[in-house]
N, C-alpha and C positions, 0 to 999 in steps of 0.2 A: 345469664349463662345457662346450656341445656347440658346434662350429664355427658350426652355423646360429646361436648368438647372437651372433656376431660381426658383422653385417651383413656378410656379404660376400656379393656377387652369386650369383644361380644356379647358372650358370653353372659357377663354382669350387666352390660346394659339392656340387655333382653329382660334376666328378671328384675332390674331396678324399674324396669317400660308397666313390667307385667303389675306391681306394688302401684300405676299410677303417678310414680315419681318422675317427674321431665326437668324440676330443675334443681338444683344442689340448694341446700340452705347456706346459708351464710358463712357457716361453722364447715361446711362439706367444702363448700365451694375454696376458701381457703388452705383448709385442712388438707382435702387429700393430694394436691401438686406437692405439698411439700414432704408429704409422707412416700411417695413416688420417687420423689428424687432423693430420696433416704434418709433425710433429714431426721434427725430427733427431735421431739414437739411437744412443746406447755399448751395446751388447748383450756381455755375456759370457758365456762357457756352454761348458761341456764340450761336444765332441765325442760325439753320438750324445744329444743332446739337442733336438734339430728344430729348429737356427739355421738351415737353409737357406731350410724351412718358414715362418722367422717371418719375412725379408723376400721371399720370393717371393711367397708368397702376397697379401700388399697392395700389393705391386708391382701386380702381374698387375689385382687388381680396380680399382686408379687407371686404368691406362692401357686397360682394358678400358672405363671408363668415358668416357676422353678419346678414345680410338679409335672406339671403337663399331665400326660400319659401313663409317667413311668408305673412299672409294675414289683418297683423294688418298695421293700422294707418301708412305711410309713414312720415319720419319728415328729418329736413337738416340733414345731417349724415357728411356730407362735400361741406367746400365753397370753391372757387375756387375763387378767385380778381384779374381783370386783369384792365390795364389803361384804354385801347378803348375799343369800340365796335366790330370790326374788331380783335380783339384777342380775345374777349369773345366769338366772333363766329365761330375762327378755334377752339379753346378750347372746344365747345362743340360738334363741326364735332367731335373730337376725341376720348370724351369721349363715343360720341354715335358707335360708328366705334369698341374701344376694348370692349364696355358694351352690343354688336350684340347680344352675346347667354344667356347674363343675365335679371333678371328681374326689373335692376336697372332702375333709371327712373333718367333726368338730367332737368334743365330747364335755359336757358340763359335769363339773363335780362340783358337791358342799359337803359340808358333814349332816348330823343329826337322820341319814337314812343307812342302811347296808354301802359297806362299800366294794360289796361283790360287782354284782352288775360294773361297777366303774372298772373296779380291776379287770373284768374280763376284756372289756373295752381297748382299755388301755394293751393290755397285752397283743389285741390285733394290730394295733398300731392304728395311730391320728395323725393329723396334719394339726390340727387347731385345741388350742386347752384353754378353756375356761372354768375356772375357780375362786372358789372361797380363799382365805389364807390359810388357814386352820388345816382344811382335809386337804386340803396341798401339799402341805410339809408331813402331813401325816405320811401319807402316801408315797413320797420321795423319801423319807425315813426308811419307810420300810422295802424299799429299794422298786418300786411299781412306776416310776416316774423319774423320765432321765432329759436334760434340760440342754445338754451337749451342743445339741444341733439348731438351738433356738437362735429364731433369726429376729424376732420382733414380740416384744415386751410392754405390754399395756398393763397401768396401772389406771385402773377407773376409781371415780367418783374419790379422790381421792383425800381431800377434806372429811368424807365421812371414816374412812379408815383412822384416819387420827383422831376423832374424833370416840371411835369403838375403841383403842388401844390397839390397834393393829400396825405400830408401827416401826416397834421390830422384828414381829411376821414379814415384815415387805422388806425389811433390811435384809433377815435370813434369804427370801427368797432372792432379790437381787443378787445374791452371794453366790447362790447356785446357778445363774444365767452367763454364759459368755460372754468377754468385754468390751469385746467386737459390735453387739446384739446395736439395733435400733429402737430405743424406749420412747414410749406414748406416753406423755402425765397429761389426765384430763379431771379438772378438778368444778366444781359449781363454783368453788370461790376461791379466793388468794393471798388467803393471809400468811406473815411471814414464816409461822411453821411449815408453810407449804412450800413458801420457795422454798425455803434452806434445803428442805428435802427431796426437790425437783433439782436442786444443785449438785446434790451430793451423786445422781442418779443418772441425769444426762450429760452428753456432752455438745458445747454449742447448739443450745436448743431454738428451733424458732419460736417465737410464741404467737399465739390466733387469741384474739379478745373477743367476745361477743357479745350481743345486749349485757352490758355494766349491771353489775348487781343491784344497782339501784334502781334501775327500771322498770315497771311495771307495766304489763301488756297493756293496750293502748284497748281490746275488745274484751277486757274484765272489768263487768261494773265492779265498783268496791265502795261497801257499805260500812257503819259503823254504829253500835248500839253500845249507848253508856246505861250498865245497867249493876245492880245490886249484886254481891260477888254470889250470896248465896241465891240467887234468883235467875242465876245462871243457865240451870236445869229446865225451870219451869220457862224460860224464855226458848231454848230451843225447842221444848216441845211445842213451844206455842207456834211459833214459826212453819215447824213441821206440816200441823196439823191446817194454819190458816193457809197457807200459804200452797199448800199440797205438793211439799219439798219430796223428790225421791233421786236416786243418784249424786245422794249427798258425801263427803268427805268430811268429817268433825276432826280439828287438831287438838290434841289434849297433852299440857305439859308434861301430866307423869303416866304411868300404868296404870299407877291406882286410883288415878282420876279417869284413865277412859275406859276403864272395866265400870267403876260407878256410874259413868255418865248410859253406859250399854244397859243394864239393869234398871235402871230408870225407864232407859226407851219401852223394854221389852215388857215392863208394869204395866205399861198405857199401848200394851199392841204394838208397839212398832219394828218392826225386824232390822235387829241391830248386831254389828260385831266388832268385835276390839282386835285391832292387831301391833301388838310391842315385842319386844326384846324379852318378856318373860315368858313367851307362848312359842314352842316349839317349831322349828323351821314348816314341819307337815300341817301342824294347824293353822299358820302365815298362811301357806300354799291357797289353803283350801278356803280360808275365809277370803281371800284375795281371789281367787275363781269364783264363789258365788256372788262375790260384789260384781265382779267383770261380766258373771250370767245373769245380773240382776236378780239374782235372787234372795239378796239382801238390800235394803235399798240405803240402812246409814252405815256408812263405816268408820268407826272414830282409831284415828293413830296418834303415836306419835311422831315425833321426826323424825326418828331414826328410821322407823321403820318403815313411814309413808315416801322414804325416797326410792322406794322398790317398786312403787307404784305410778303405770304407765299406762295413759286410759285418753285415748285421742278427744271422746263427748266424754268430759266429764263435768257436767254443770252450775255444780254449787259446791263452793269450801268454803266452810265454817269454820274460823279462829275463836273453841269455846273459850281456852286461856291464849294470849297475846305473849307471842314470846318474848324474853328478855334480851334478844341479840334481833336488831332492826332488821339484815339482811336475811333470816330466816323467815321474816313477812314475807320477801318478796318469792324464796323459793315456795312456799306454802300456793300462795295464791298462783301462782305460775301452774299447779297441777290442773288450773282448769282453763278456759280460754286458749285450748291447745290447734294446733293445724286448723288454723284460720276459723274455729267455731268459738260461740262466743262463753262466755263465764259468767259467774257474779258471786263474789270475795263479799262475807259479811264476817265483820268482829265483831267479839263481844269484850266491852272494857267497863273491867270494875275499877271503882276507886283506888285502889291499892296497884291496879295497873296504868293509870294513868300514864306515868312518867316514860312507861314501855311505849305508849302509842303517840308520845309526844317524839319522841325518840324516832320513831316508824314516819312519823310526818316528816322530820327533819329530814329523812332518806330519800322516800320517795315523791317530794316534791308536788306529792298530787291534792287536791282539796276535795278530800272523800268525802262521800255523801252522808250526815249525819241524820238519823231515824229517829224521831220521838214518837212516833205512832204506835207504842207498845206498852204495856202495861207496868213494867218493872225498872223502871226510870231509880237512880239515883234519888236516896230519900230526902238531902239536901244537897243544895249547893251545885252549879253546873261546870262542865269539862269548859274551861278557859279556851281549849282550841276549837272548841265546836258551840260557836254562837248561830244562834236560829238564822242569822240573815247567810250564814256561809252556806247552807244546804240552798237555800234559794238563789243565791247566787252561781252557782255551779250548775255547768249545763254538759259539760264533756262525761265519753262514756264513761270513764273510770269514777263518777260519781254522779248518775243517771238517777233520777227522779223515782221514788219507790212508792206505790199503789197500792195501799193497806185494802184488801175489798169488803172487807169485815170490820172497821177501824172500832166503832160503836161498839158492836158485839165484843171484842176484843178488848176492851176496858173496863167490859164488865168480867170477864172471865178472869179472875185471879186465883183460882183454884188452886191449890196447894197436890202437884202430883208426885213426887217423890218420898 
């Protein structure tokens, strides 16, 4: 299918032409007829799959359609709810990117900055609201924000919301929307706290499945190193350095592991930055623009906060800790191998996490490539699921043959860098 057969106004398909984009994804091409024809919509879909695309885009041509020209009074026509900041900010790159030839007008708010500039904003009057929950209700509180006239209600990434405790922020906020409105729930995943609260929210929804959670892109090599929990450190450096890794993404289960893991890099030179839930929306910002200008080359997160992160080339992710919930493997590795270029997924599994990656197998059904070509091997005893003959056996990309070019030099370097 080409975008022009979607009926959507000129307008938008000039600048969807102008982006390069000729044909809808999977999630788009589904998606936006039913959001046209007013339906209310359960959308699920991995990350880097064009969920933004599939309600912006018939956003934008309704109210393109209901605005038109006029020169009256602009009011919220449609909100947009996303967890961070760093979502509410590619969200509104995108709305302003298809809404190029209209005269729609968008305005992103969060907290943690002034909320002058927004007020001002606001008071000219919008078409389009995108927000945090928090400075949302702040802002309607204090009477800067009126919801009257809302015609369409998007609740993004919504697993992460419940996930932060955001979920009777979204309840307050549903409360303030008309009952009439047309609601969006697009979630990565669907567990049953999600429906119940997809239930309570729409009515007759359709729903759009897309690549199953347990899927793993088909052009991510994915690797795996069973290695020594405290030798963790010195195995990413090592990698780093042999391997000459840059435009890396490191995932780190807590804060205080990928603030450690950053201090480590930056002992042995390597320009490194941390972004979590304990670091200020503005410092998010800004270590997230220098990763994206490259001018940082590791960025270690966690999950919360690497789901803000939207990076077309982005190369290499590194699982330093193996999460405890299978299905957060696959969102992880999914951040690279994006818009048809390819990736390479490397874990690192300590003893102690084994049972995680046995877990991770059972999901994604793939026979990952197992690495012994490193120095920080397991001091006894080997992973039951990764026998030497399974790397040999495995020829598909998602467990592709790995090319130590240093292997020699490399077992002798055990050097103790942290």
């Amino acid at each position: 299918m080409l975008f022009e057969e979607l009926s959507l106004s000129k307008s938008i398909q000039k600048a969807v032409f102008e982006q390069g984009y000729l044909n809808p994804t999977p999630i788009q091409e589904q998606s936006i007829p039913l959001v046209l024809a007013g339906r209310d919509l359960i959308g699920c879909a991995q990350t880097g799959t064009g969920k933004t695309g599939a309600f912006a885009i018939p956003i934008i041509h309704q109210l393109h359609r209901i605005v038109g020209s006029s020169k009256k009074a602009k009011v919220i026509r449609s909100l947009i709810v996303t967890p961070t900041r760093e979502l509410a900010v590619q969200i509104g790159q995108s709305f302003d990117t298809y809404a190029k030839y209209t005269n729609l007008t968008q305005l992103t708010i969060f907290g943690g900055v002034s909320q002058n500039p927004q007020v001002d904003a606001l008071k000219n009057g919008i078409d389009i609201l995108i927000a945090t929950p928090g400075r949302l209700l702040d802002l309607h509180k204090q009477g800067f924000i009126d919801l009257d006239h809302l015609h369409t209600l998007v609740l993004d990434e919504a697993d992460q919301m419940l996930d932060m405790g955001f979920v009777n922020d979204v309840k307050k906020i549903v409360k303030l929307t008309p009952k009439n409105r047309q609601t969006l729930f697009f979630s990565a995943t669907m567990p049953i706290a999600i429906r119940e609260l997809a239930e309570m929210f729409l009515t007759d929804p359709a729903t759009v499945t897309v690549s199953p959670v347990s899927s793993t892109a088909e052009n991510v090599e994915q690797r795996v190193y069973f290695v020594e929990k405290g030798e963790k450190r010195n195995l990413l450096y090592h990698l780093i350095k042999e391997e000459n890794l840059t435009d890396v993404l490191v995932f780190s289960r807590t804060k205080h592991g990928a603030d450690n893991v950053v201090k480590a890099l930056r002992k042995n030179n390597i320009a490194a930055e941390a972004i979590h839930g304990d670091k200020s929306q503005n410092a998010r910002q800004r270590v997230l623009d220098a990763f994206k200008n490259k001018e940082v080359g590791i960025l270690v997160a966690t999950d919360i906060a690497a789901r803000g992160i939207d990076i077309d080339q982005l190369p290499f992710v590194i699982n330093f800790d193996l999460p405890n919930i299978p299905e957060t493997y696959v969102h992880r590795i999914g951040r690279t191998g994006r818009a048809g270029n390819g990736g390479i997924a490397i874990s690192f599994c300590s003893k102690d996490e084994h049972t995680y990656w046995k877990d991770i197998q059972k999901l994604i059904k793939v026979d990952v490539k197992t690495v012994n070509d490193h120095p920080y091997h397991w001091h006894s005893g080997s992973p039951e699921s990764a026998p030497a003959s399974a790397a040999q056996k495995n020829s598909n990309r998602s467990g592709g043959a790995h090319k130590s070019r240093k292997s020699e030099a490399s077992k002798q370097n055990k050097k103790r860098w942290y």
